[in-house]
C-alpha positions in Angstrom: 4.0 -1.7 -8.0 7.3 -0.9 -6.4 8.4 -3.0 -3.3 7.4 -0.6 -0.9 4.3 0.4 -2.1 4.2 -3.5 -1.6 4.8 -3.3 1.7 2.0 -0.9 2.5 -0.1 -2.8 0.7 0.9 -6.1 2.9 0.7 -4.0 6.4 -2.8 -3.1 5.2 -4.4 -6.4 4.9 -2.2 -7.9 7.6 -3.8 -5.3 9.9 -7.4 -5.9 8.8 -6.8 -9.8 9.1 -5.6 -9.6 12.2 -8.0 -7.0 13.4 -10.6 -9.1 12.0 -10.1 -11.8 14.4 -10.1 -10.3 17.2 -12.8 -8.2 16.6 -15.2 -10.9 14.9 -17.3 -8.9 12.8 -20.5 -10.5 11.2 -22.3 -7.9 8.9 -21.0 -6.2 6.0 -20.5 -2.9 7.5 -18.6 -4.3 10.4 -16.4 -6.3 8.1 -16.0 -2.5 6.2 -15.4 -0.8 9.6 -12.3 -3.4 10.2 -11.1 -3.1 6.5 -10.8 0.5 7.1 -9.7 0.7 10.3 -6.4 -1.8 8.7 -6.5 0.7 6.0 -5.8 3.3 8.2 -2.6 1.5 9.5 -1.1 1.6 6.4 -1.9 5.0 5.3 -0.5 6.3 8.8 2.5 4.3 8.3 2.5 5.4 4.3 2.0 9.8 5.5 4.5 9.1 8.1 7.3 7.9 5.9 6.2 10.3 3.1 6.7 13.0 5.5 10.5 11.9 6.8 11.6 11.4 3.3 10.2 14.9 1.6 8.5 13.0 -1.2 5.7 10.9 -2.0 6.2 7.1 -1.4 3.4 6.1 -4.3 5.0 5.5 -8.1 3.4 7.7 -10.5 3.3 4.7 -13.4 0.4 3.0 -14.0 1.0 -0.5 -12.7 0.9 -1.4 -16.6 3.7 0.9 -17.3 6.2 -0.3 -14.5 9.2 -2.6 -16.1 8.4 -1.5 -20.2 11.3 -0.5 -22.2 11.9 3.4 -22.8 14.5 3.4 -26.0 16.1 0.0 -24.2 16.0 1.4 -20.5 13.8 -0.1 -18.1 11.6 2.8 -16.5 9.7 2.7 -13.6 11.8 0.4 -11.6 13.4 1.7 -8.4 17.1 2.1 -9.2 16.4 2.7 -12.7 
């Protein structure tokens, strides 16, 4: 996971935790109604960026694949 997938993925519970306390949901499906509305935060945030930069912000590696050695490089590492 790259840092700023990271970072989406931090904005995204942050949201729904902080969402969730002022909303105070008590069943399941209002607790799944917050977690998607903090979802949604992220993936705005995520589409917006995505859209200034021209390219998609998620790394195509499987999260298994990120920091193994290619012939002695390091792939899937931003910078690499």
């Amino acid at each position: 996971m790259t840092n700023l997938e990271l970072v989406l993925n931090m904005l995204a519970e942050t949201s729904t935790t902080e969402l969730s306390k002022k909303q105070k949901p008590k069943t399941f499906i209002e607790n799944k109604n917050v977690a998607r509305k903090g979802g949604s935060v992220a993936g705005v945030a995520r589409e917006d960026l995505e859209k200034k930069l021209g390219e998609s912000v998620i790394n195509p590696l499987n999260p298994r694949e990120l920091g193994k050695s290619n012939n002695g490089k390091i792939v899937g590492i931003e910078g690499s």
